[in-house]
C-alpha positions, 0 to 999 in steps of 0.5 A: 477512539484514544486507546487501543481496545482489549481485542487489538492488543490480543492481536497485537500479542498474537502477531508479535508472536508470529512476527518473533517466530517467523519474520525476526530469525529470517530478517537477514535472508529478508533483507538480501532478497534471498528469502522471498516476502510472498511465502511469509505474507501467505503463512501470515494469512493462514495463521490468522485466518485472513484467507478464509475471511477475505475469501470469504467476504469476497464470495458473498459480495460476489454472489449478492451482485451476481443475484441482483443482476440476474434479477434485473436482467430477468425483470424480476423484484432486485434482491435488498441492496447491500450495506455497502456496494462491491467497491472500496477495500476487502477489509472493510469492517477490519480497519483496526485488525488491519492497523495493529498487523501493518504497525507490527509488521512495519516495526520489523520488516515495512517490506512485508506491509509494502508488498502485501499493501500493494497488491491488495490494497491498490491491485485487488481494490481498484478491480473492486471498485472498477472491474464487472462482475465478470473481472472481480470472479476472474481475479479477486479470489485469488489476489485478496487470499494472497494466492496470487500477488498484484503489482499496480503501475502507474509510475514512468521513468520520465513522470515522476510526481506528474503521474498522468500529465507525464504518461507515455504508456499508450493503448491504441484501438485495434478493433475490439482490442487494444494493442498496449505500448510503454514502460513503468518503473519503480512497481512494487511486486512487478518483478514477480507479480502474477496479476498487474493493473495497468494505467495507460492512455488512449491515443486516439489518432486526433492529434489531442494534446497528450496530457489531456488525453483519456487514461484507461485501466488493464489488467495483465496476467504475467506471462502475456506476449509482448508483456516483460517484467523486470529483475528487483533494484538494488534499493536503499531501503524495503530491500525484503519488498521486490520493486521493478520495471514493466515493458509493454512491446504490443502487447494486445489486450481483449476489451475483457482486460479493460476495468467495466469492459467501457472507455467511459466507466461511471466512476470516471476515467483511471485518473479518478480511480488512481484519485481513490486509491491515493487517498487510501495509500497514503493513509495506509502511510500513517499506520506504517510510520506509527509501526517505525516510531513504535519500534524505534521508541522501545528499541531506544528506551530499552538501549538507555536504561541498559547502556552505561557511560562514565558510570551510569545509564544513559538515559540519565543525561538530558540529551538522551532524554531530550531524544526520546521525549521528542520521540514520546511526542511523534508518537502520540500525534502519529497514533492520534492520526491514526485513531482518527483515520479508524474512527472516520473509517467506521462512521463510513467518512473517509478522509480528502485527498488533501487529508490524507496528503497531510496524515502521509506529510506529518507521519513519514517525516515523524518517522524519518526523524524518529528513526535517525534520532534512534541511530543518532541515539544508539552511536556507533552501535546503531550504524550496525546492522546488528542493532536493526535501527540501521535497518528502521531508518533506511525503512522509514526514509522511503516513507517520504517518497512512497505513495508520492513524494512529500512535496507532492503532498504540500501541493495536495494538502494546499491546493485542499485549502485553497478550494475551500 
């Protein structure tokens, strides 16, 4: 893939639309908090039939492991096995579809991408690739249709990058259940979330060394005895996109709660799970950084061929152009990122976790750069809210720590060469 195909730009146009129309006359109520992202994300949804279509995929899927279950179970002959299995993401097969949406949103308002991302792309794909049929019929529809919003919590205070190692959060046995204890921070949608998957570790009394110890995933519903969400912080930045804390005060979880119903799933334990959906996050970091680059390059050349100083625009002077050739540049390596990552996804070959470590390492540092280049570029101008490069450079510093911290992200990305 080198170029966006004809039916991508038609997208592309109907969601600019879109985004004109509904997101831009309501960036500042966005931006306070005081419009809530939910109800934009659902009328997206409906405008662009993704409702239908995920809801849609969803009831297959689920119809054709329940048929093969019910064979197996009845001894009878096992229904033609699906091209691909019930795990991975519900927008499989509309990779594309999905980058043009999250790199036009992400122009605009990331906010929106980070809260719709995370509750289907981690919330409702790890139920997927983790949950019985049972659990995917219980909580699936509604969260892939956006109907009800997902949180996804690994995050503690005292962990930060060393997400399992640092795990306080606990579950003890208490006969059939488990009696769940901690605290999560830094959760996007957790102050509002209906549905939230939780990773906590098993103590099982034997006095093993807790960083080593088995992590578990749950699934709460908002509302549970014992469960407390948190208000929004104030943030620097994705201020439209609500981040919290979640407390955990003997909440007691039914062995229904637990992602396959098993202490001792096939597909390894929560760290295993959390793995994966690392992979895709930080992919999904690449096709946002491209929207922040997009839109800062054509907000930048637009304000050089209008803005005039000592008569004459300032696209004329060669640092001006320095800026946006360089800008030129960032965007042609982040989009070729990105063609690559679709062009994988369709051949069926998904990316390491070190390769997608390095897509998130090279693409959010793009787009920082891009971003305050823009303000640089704008002057007094783009330290206004007005002129929303302001608002773009804010967006696209929390690309940096987003999904882990580059840091994190040199460790995984060396560690990936190392073992080769």
């Amino acid at each position: 893939m080198f170029e966006w195909s004809e039916t991508d730009e038609m997208i592309r146009g109907a969601v600019r639309a879109f985004i004109d129309k509904e997101v831009r006359p309501n960036l500042d109520a966005l931006d306070s908090g005081e419009m809530s992202p939910y109800p934009v994300i659902r009328k997206l949804f409906s405008e662009f039939g993704i409702d239908v279509m995920t809801g849609e995929m969803v009831t297959k899927m689920l119809a054709k492991q329940r048929a093969r279950e019910e064979a197996l179970a009845a001894g009878e002959p096992l229904p033609e096995k699906p091209k691909k299995e019930s795990g991975g993401s519900p927008f499989s097969g509309q990779e594309s579809l999905m980058a043009v949406l999250i790199g036009e949103l992400s122009g605009v308002c990331m906010g929106l991408v980070s809260a719709m991302g995370v509750s289907i792309g981690l919330g409702a794909t790890t139920i997927m690739s983790r949950g019985t049929l049972a659990q995917k019929e219980r909580w699936l529809p509604d969260i892939v249709t956006m109907k009800k919003v997902a949180a996804w919590a690994i995050t503690e205070p005292d962990s930060g990058s060393d997400a399992f190692g640092g795990m306080k959060t606990y579950v003890k046995r208490d006969g059939e259940d488990y009696i769940l204890n901690g605290q999560k921070t830094f959760i996007t949608n957790g102050p509002y979330a209906d549905v939230v998957v939780v990773y906590a570790k098993l103590d099982e009394g034997d006095g093993a060394e807790k960083r080593d110890r088995k992590v578990l995933t749950f699934v709460l519903d908002k509302g549970m005895e014992g469960f407390t969400q948190g208000k929004p912080f104030k943030k620097m930045g994705l201020h439209s996109s609500p981040t919290g804390e979640l407390f955990f005060d003997n909440v007691r979880l039914s062995k229904d709660r637990l992602l396959g119903e098993t202490e001792e799933h096939k597909g390894g334990d929560g760290r295993d799970s959390a793995r994966s959906s690392f992979t895709a996050e930080r992919v999904g970091v690449a096709f946002m950084a491209l929207g922040i680059i997009n839109e800062c390059h054509r907000l930048c050349i637009d304000y050089a061929k209008n803005r005039k100083l000592w008569g004459q625009e300032i696209g004329r002077f060669q640092l001006v152009q320095l800026k946006l050739a360089k800008m030129e540049v960032a965007r042609i390596n982040v989009q070729n990122m990105v063609f690559s990552a679709l062009e994988r996804a369709r051949a069926g070959k998904q990316p390491t976790l070190a390769e997608a470590s390095a897509m998130k390492l090279y693409a959010s540092e793009a787009a920082t750069e891009v971003a305050m280049e823009a303000v640089q570029l704008f002057g007094g101008n783009g330290y206004m809210t007005e002129y929303r490069v302001e608002q773009l450079a804010r967006d696209a510093k929390s690309l940096m720590i987003y999904a882990g911290s580059n840091e994190i992200q040199v460790t995984h990305v060396a560690k990936g060469l190392l073992a080769q």
